[in-house]
DRENDO-1510 file (C-alpha; in Angstrom, 1 decimal, always signed):
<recs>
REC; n; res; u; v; w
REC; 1; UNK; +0.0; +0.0; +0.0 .
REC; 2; UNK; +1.5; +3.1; -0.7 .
REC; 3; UNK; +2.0; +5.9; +2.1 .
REC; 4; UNK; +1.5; +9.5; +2.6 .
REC; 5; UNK; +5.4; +9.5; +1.5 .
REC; 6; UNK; +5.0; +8.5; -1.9 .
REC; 7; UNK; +6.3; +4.8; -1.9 .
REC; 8; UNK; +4.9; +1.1; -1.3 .
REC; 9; UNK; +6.7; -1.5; +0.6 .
REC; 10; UNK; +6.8; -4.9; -1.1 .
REC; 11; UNK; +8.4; -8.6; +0.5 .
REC; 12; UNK; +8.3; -11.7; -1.4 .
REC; 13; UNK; +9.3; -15.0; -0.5 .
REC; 14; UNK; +13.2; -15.0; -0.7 .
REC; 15; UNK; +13.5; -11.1; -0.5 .
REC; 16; UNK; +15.4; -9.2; +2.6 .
REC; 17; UNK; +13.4; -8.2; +5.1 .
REC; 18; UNK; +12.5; -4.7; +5.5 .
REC; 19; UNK; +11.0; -2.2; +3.4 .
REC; 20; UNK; +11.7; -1.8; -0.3 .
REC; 21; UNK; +10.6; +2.0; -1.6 .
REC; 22; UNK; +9.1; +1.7; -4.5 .
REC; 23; UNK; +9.2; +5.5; -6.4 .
REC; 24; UNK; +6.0; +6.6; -7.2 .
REC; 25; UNK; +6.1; +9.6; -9.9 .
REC; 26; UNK; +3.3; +11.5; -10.0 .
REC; 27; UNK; +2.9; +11.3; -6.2 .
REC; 28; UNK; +6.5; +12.3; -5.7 .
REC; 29; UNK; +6.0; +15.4; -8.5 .
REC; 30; UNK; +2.7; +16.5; -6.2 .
REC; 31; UNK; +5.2; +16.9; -3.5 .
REC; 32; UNK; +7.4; +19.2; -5.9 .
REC; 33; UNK; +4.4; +21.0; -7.1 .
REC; 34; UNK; +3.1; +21.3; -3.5 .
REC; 35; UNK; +6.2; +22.5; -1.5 .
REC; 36; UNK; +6.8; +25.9; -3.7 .
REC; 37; UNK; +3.2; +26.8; -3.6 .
REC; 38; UNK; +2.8; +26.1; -0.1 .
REC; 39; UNK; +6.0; +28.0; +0.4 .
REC; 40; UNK; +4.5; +30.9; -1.5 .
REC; 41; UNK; +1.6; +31.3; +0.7 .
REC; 42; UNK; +4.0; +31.5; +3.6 .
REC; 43; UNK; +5.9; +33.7; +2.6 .
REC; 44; UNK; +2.9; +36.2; +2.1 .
REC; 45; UNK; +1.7; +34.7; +5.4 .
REC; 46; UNK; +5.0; +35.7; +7.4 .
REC; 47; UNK; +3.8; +39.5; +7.5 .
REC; 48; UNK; +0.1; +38.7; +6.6 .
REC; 49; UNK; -2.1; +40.5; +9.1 .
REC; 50; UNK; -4.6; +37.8; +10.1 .
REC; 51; UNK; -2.1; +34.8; +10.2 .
REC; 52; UNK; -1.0; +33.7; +14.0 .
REC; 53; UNK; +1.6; +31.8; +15.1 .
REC; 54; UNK; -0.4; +28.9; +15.3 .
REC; 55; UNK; -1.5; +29.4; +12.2 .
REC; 56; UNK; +1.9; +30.1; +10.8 .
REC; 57; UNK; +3.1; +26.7; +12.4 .
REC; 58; UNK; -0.2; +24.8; +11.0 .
REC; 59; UNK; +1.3; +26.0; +7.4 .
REC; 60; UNK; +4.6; +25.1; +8.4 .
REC; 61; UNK; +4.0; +20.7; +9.1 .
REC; 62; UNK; +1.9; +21.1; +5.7 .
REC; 63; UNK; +5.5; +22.4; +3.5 .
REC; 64; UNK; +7.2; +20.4; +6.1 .
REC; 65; UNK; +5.1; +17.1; +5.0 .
REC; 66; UNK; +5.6; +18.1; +1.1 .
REC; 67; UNK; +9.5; +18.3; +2.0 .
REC; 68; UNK; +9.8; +15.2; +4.0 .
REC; 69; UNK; +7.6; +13.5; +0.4 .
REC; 70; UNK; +10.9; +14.5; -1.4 .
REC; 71; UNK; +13.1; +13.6; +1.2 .
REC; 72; UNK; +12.3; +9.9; +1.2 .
REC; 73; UNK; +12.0; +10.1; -2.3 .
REC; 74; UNK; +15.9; +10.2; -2.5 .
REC; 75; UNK; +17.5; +10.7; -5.7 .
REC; 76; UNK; +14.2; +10.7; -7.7 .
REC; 77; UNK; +12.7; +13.3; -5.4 .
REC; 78; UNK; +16.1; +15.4; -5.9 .
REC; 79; UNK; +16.1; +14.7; -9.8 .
REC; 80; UNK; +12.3; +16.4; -9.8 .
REC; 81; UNK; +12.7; +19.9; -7.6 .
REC; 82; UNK; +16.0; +20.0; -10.3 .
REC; 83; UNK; +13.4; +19.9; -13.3 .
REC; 84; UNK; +11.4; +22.7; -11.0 .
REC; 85; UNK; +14.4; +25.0; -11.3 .
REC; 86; UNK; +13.6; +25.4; -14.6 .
REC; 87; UNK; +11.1; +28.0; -13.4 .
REC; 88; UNK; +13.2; +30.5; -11.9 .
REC; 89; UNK; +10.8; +30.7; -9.2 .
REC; 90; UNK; +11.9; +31.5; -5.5 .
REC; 91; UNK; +9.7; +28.6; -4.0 .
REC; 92; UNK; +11.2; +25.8; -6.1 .
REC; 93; UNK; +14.7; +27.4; -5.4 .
REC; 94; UNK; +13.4; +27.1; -1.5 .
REC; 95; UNK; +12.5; +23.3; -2.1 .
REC; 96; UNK; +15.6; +22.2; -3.9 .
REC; 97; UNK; +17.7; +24.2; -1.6 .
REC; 98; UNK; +16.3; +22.6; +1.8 .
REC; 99; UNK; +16.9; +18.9; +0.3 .
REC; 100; UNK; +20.7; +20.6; -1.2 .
REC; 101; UNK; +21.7; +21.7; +2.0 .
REC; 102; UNK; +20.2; +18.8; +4.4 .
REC; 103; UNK; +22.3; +16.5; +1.8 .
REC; 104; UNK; +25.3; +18.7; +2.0 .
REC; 105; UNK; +26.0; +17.8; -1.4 .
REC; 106; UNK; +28.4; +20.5; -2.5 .
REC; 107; UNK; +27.2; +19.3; -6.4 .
REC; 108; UNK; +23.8; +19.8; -5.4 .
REC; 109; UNK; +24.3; +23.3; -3.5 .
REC; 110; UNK; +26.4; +25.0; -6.2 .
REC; 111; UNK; +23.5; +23.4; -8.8 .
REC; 112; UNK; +20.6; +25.6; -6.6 .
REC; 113; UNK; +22.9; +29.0; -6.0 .
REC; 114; UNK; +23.4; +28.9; -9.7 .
REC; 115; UNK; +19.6; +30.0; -10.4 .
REC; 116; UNK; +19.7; +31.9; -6.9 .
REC; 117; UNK; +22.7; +33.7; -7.7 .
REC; 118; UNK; +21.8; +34.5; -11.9 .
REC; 119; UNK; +17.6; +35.3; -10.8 .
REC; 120; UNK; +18.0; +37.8; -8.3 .
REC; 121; UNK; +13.8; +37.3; -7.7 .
REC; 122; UNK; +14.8; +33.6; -6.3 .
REC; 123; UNK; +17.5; +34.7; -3.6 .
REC; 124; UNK; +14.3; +34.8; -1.6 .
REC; 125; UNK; +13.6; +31.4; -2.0 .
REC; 126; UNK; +17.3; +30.5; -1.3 .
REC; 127; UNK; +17.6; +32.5; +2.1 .
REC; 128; UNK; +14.7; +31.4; +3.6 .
REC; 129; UNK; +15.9; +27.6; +2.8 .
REC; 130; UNK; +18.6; +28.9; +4.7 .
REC; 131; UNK; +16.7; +30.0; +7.5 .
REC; 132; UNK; +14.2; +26.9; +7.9 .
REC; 133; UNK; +17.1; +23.9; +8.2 .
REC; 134; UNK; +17.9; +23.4; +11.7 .
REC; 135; UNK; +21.1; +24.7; +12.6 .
REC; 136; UNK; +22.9; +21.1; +13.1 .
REC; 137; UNK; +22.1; +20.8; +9.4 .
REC; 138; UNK; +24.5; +24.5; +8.9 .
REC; 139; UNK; +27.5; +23.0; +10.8 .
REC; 140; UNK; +30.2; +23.0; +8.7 .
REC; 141; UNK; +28.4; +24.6; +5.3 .
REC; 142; UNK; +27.6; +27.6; +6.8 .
REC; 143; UNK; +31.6; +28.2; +7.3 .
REC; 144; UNK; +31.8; +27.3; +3.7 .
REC; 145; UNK; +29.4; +30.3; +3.0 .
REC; 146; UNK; +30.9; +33.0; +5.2 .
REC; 147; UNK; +34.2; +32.3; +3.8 .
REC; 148; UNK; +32.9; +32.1; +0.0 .
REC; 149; UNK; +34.7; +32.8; -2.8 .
REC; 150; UNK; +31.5; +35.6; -4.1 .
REC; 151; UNK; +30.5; +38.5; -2.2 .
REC; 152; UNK; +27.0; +36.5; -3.2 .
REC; 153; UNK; +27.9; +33.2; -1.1 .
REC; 154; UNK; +29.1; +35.4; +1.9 .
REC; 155; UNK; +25.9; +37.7; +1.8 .
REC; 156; UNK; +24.0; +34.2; +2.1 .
REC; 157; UNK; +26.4; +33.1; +4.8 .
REC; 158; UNK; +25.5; +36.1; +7.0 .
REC; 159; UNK; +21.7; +36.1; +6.2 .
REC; 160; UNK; +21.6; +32.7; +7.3 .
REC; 161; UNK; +23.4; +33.5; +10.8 .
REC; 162; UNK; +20.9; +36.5; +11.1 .
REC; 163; UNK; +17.9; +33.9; +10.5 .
REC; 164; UNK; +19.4; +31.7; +13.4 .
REC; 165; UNK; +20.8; +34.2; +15.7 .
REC; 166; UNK; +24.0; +33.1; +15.5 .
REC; 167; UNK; +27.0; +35.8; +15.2 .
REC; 168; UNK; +29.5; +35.4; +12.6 .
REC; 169; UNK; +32.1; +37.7; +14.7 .
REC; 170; UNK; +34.6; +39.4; +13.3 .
REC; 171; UNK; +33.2; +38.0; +9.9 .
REC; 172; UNK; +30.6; +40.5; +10.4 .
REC; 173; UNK; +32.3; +43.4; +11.0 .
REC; 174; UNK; +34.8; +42.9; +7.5 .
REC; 175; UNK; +31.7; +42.5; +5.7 .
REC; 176; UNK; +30.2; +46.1; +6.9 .
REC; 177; UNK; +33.4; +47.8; +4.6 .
REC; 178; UNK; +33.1; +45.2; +1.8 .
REC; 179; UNK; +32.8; +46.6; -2.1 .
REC; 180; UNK; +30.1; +44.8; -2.4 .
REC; 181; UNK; +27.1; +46.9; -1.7 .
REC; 182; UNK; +24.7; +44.1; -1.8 .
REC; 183; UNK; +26.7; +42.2; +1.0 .
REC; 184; UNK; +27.7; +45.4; +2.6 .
REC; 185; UNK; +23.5; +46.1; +3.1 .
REC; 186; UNK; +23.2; +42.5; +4.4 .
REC; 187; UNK; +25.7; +42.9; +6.7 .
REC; 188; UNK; +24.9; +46.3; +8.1 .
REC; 189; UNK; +21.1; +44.8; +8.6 .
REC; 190; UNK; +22.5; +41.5; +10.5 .
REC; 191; UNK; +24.4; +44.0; +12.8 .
REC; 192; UNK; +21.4; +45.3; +14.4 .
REC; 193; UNK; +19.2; +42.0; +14.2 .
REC; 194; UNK; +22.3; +40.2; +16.1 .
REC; 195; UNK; +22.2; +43.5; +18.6 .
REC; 196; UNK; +26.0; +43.8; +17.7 .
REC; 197; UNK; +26.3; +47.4; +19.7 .
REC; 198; UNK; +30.0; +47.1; +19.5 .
REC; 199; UNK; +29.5; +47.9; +15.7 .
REC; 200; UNK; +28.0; +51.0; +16.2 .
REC; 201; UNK; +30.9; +53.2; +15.4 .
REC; 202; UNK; +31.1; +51.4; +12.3 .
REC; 203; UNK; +27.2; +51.8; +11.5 .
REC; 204; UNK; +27.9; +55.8; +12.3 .
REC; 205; UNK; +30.9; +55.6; +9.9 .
REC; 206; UNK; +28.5; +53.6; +7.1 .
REC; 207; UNK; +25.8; +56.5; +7.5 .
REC; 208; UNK; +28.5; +58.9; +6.3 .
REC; 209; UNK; +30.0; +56.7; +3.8 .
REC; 210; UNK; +26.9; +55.8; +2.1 .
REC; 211; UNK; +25.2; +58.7; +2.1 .
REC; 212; UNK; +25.8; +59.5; -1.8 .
REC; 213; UNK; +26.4; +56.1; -2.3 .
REC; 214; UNK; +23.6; +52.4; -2.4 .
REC; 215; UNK; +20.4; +53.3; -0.8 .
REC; 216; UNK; +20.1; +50.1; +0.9 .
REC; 217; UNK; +23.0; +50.2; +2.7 .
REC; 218; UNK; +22.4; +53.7; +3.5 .
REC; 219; UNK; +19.1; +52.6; +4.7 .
REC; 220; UNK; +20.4; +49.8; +6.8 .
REC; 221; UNK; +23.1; +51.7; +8.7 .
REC; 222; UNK; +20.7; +53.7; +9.7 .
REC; 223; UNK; +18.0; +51.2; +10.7 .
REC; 224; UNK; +20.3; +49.3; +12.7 .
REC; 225; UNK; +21.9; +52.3; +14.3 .
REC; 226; UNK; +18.6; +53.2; +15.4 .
REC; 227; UNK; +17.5; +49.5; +17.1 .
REC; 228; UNK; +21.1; +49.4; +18.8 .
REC; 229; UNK; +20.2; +53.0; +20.4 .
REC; 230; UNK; +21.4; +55.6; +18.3 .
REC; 231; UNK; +19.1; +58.5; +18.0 .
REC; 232; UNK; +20.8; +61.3; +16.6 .
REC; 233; UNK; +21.9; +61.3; +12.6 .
REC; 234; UNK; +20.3; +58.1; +12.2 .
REC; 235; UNK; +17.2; +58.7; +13.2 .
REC; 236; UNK; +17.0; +61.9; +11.3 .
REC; 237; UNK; +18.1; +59.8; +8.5 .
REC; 238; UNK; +15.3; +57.5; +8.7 .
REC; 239; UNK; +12.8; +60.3; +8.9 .
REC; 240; UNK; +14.6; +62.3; +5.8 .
REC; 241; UNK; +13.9; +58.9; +4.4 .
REC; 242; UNK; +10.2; +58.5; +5.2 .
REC; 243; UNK; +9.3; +62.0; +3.5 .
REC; 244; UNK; +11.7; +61.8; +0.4 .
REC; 245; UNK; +10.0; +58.7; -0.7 .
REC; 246; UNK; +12.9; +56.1; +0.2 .
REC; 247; UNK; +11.5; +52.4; -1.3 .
REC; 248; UNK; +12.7; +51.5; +2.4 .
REC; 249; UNK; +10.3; +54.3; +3.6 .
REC; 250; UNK; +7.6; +51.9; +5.1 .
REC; 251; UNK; +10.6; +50.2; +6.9 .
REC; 252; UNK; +11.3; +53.0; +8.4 .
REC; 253; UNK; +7.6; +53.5; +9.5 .
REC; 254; UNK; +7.5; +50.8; +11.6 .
REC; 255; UNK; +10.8; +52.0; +13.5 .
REC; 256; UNK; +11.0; +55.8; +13.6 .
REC; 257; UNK; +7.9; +56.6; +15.2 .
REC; 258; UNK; +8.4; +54.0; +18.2 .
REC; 259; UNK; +11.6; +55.7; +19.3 .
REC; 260; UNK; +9.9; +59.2; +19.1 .
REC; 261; UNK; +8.3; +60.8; +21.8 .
REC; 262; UNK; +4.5; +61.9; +22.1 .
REC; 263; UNK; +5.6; +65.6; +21.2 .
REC; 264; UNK; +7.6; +65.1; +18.6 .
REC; 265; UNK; +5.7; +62.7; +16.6 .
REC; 266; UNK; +2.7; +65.0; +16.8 .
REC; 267; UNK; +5.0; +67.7; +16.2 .
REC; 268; UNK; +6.3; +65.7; +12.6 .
REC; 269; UNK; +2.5; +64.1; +11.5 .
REC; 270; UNK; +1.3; +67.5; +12.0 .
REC; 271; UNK; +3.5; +68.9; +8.5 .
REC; 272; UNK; +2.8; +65.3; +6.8 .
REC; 273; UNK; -1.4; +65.1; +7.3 .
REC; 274; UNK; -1.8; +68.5; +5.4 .
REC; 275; UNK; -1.5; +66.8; +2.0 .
REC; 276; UNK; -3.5; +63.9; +1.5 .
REC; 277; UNK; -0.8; +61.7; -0.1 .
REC; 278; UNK; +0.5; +61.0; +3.6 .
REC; 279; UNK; -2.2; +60.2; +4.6 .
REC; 280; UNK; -1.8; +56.5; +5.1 .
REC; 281; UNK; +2.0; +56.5; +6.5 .
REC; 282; UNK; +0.2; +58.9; +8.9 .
REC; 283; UNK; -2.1; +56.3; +10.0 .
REC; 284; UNK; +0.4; +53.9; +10.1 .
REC; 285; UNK; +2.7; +56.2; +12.3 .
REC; 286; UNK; +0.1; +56.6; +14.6 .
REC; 287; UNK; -0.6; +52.8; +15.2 .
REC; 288; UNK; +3.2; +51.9; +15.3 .
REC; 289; UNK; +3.4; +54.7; +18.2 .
REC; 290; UNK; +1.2; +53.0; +20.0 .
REC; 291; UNK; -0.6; +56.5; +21.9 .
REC; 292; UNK; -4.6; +56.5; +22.3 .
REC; 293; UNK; -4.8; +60.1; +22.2 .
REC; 294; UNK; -4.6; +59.5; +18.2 .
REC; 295; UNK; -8.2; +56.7; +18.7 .
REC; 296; UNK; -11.2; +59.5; +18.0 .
REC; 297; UNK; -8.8; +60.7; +14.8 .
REC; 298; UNK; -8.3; +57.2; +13.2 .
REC; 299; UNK; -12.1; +56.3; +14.1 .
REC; 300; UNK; -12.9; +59.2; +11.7 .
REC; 301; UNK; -10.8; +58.3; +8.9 .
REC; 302; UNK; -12.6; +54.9; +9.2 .
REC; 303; UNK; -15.2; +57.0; +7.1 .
REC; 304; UNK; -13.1; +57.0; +3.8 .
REC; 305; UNK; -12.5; +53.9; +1.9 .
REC; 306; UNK; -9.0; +53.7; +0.5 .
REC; 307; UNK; -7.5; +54.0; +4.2 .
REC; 308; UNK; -10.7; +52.6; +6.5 .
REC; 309; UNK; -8.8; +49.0; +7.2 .
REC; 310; UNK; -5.7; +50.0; +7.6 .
REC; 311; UNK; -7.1; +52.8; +10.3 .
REC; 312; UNK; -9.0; +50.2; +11.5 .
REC; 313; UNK; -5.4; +47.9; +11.7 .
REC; 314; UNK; -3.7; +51.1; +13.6 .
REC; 315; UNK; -6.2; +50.9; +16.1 .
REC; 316; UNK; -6.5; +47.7; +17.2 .
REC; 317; UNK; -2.0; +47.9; +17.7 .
REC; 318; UNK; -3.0; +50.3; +20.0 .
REC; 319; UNK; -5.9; +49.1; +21.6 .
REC; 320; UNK; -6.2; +45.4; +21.2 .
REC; 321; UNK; -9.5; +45.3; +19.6 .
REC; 322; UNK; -10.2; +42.2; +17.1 .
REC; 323; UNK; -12.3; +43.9; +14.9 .
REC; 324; UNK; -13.5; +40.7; +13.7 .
REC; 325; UNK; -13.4; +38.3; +16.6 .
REC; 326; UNK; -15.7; +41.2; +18.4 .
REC; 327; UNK; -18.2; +41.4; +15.9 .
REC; 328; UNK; -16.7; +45.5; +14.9 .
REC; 329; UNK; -16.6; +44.9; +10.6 .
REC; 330; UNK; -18.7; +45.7; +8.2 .
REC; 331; UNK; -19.5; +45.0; +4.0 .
REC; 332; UNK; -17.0; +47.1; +2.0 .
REC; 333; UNK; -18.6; +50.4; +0.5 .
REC; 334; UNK; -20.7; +49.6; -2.3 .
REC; 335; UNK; -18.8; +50.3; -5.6 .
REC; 336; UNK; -15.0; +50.5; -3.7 .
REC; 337; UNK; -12.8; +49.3; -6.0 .
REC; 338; UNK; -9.0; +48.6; -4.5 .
REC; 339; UNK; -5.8; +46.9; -6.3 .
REC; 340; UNK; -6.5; +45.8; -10.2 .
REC; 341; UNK; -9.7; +46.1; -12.0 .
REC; 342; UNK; -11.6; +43.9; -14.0 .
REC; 343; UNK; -11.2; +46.5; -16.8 .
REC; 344; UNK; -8.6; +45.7; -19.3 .
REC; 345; UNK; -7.8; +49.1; -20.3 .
REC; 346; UNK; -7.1; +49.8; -16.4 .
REC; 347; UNK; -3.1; +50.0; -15.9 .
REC; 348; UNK; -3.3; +49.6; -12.2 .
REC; 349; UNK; -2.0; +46.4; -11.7 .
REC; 350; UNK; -1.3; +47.0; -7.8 .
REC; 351; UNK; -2.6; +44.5; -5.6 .
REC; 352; UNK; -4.6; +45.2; -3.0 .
REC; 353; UNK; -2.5; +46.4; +0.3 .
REC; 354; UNK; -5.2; +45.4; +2.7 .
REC; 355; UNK; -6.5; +42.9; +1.3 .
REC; 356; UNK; -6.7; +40.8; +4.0 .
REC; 357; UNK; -7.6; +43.6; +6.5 .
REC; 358; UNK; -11.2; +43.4; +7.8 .
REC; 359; UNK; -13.6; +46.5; +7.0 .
REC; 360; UNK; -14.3; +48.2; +11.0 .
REC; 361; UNK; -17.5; +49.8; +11.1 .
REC; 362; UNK; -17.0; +53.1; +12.4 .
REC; 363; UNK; -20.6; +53.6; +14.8 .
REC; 364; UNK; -19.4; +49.9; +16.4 .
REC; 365; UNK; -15.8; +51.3; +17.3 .
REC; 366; UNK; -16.7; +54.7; +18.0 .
REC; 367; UNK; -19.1; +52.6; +20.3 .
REC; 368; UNK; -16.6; +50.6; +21.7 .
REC; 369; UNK; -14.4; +53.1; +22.1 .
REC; 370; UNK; -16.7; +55.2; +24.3 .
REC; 371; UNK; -17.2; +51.7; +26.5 .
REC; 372; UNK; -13.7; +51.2; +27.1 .
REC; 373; UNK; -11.1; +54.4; +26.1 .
REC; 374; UNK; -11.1; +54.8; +30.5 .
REC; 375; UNK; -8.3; +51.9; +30.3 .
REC; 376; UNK; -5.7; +54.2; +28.3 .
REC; 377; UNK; -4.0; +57.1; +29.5 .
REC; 378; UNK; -3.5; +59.7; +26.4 .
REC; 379; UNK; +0.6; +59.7; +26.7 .
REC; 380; UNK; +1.2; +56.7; +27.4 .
REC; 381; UNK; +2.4; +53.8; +24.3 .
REC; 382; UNK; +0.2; +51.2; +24.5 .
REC; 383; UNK; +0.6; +47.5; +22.3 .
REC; 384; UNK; -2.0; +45.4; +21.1 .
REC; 385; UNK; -4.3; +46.9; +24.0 .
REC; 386; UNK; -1.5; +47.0; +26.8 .
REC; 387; UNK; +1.3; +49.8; +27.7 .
REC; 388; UNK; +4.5; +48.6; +26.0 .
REC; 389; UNK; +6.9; +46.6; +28.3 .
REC; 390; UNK; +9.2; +43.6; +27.6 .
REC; 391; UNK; +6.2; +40.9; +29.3 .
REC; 392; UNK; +3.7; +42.3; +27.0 .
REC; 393; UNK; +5.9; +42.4; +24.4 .
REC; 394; UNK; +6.5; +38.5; +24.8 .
REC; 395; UNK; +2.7; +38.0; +25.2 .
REC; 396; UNK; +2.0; +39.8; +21.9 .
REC; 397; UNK; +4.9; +37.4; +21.0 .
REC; 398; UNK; +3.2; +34.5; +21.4 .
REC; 399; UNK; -0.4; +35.2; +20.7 .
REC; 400; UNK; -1.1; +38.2; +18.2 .
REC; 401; UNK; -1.2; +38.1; +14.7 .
REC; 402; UNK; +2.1; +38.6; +12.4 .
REC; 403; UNK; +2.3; +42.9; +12.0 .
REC; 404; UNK; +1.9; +42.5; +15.6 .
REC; 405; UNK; +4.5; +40.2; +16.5 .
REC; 406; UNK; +7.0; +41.7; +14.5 .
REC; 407; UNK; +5.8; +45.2; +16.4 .
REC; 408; UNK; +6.5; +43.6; +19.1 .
REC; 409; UNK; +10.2; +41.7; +18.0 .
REC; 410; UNK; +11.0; +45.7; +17.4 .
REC; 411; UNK; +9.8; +46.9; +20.7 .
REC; 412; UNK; +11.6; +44.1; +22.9 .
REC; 413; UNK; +14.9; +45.1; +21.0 .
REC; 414; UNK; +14.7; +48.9; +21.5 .
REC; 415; UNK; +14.0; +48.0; +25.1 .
REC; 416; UNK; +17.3; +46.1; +25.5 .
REC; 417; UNK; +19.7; +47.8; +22.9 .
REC; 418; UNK; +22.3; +44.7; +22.2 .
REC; 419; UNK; +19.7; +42.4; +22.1 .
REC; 420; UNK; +18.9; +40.2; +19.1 .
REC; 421; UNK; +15.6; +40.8; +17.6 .
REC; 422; UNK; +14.0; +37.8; +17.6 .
REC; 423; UNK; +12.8; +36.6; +14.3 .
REC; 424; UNK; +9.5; +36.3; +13.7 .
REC; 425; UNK; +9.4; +34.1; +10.1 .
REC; 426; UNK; +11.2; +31.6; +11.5 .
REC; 427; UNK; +9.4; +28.1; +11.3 .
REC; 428; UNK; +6.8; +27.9; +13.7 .
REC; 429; UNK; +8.1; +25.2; +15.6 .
REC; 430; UNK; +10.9; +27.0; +16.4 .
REC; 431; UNK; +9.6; +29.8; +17.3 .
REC; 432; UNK; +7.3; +28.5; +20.0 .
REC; 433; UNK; +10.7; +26.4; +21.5 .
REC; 434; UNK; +12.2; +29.7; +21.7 .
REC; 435; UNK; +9.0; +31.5; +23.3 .
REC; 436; UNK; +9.0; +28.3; +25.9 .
REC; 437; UNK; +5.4; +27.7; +25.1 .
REC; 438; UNK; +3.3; +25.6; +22.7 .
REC; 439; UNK; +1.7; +28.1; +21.0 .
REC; 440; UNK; -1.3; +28.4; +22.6 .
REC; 441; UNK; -2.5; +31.4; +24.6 .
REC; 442; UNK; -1.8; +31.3; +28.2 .
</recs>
């Protein structure tokens, strides 16, 4: 009978004892058609707004099972997420590259970093292979990538120490100076997500350096600077960032306006909320800063469609309403069109932002805001319904959705300056091991 695995075990009379796989084809090829589209919806999942980490971890054991189909498929299963490759896609990279490294087949790593390396849309698929093998599987090969002969190899060596928390050492610091710009960006990111505070001199030095130079590294210095405790140049360069129209401006959102206080963040959305384009990154300021004094004004721009759900999002991080859970949605406005049209002459091909965001109703929050705005103090930053502290960060950790728990992986880390920011798109599993819980809500 053949098994969830994708072989059948036969014995006849003479045979050795034990099982015999027998390959099945087309079951093996579901598992390589599987694993990248499963992979797909997690990576959309990892900063989805209504995915938990249980839910996370649920879609987790699902690419997990598709993998472990290819896994005991052995050479066939390895021959088929090589066809895959073929599609330059970054969740067959991600499948090919899990059974590569777990086989730490140097033939068979070199074949996957070729289509990562020449398909820059596929690194994706490569580094988050990187960052869902165990670490006992990255003994010994991840030496190999810090100290590879491409600036490409290294960049995937470091990214993969970020992903596990482990620090490269002086490694790190050499890379944060390299020509490279790409693997000079990676670096200066993994200095702040490892809470290396002995590299702030260097990150100060970068923002200089880079100022004229790669907008990603210019970006990161500065975005790591900030998380280890800088707040002078680097935080003004975050913010110089936000208004020129950086593509690493909504980055910056969800950092500069938690290390701001009340009066100067009302101070800076004051200038921005005059023109209507900054609108939104207002919103979303005001829900990353966490202060209910801003819940009357984003209950009113619950009135107008393009921005109602993400005002709606912005006020449950403050407040720690579930706007669905608590009955507090409505329909979508009759007519409201967001993201790409049925029309084909329509060139808007942008999807949908908040797509997944759930419409509030604003008479049921302005309702429940009247019941219950006597348990916040205008002033104070609040998370996910509770002033921000390392224990609620660690609740919001291990029970709020995925914006939130990466709110809160920010907030726990500008707490502590020097300590890693823990890493919410890890696999589920992992996660919960590292939260010292199961996953389920206390």
């Amino acid at each position: 009978m053949a098994s969830r695995m994708g072989y059948s075990s036969t014995r006849g009379a003479g045979e050795i004892e034990g099982p015999v796989p027998v390959i099945i084809k087309d079951i093996i090829a579901e598992h390589a058609d599987e694993a990248p589209f499963l992979w797909h919806l997690r990576d959309l999942a990892v900063s989805a707004p209504h995915y938990d980490l249980a839910d996370l971890a649920e879609l987790d054991e699902r690419v997990e099972a598709h993998l472990d189909g290819l896994r005991v498929a052995g050479d066939a299963g390895w021959e088929l997420c090589v066809e895959q490759l073929a599609h330059n896609e970054a969740g067959e990279v991600f499948a090919a590259a899990v059974l590569a490294l777990e086989s730490k087949n140097i033939k068979r790593l070199e074949r996957v970093l070729g289509v990562a390396e020449t398909v820059p849309e596929t690194t994706r698929g490569f580094i988050s292979a990187l960052g869902w093998v165990t670490p006992q599987t990255l003994r010994g090969t991840g030496k190999l990538f810090l100290n590879g002969g491409t600036p490409f190899v290294r960049r995937l060596g470091i990214a993969a120490c970020a992903l596990h928390g482990a620090d490269p050492g002086e490694t790190l610091a050499s890379a944060l100076d390299d020509d490279d710009a790409a693997l000079r960006a990676r670096a200066l990111r993994a200095a702040g997500e490892l809470g290396r505070a002995d590299l702030l001199p260097a990150l100060r030095k970068r923002l200089d350096a880079d100022v004229e130079a790669d907008p990603a590294c210019r970006f990161r210095a500065a975005w790591s600077a900030v998380l280890l405790g800088e707040r002078g140049p680097a935080l003004e360069r975050l913010r110089v960032g936000i208004v020129s129209g950086s593509p690493y401006a909504g980055r910056a959102l969800r950092l500069v306006p938690r290390v701001l206080d009340s009066a100067a963040l009302r101070a800076w959305l004051k200038g921005l909320v005059q023109d209507p384009k900054w609108l939104r990154p207002v919103i979303e300021a005001t829900g990353a800063h966490g202060d209910p004094h801003y819940a009357p004004w984003l209950i009113k721009q619950m009135d107008t469609p393009e921005v109602a759900r993400v005002a709606g999002e912005a006020f449950a991080m403050i407040t720690g309403v579930d706007i669905t859970y608590q009955d507090l949605e409505c329909d979508a406005p009759e007519g409201f069109e967001a993201g790409p049209t049925e029309n084909p002459e329509d060139e808007d091909v942008a999807l949908d932002p908040d797509e997944d965001l759930p419409w509030p109703d604003p008479a049921k929050i302005a309702a429940w805001w009247g019941e219950n705005k006597g348990n916040f103090a205008a002033g104070t930053r609040y998370l996910v319904g509770a002033p921000v502290s390392p224990e609620r960060c660690r609740e919001v950790l291990a029970t709020g959705f995925q914006r939130q728990r990466y709110a809160a992986a920010l907030e726990l880390a500008l707490t502590a300056p020097g300590e890693k920011l823990f890493e919410t798109r890890a696999p589920g599993h992992r996660q919960r091991q590292l939260l010292g819980r199961t996953g389920q809500a206390a």
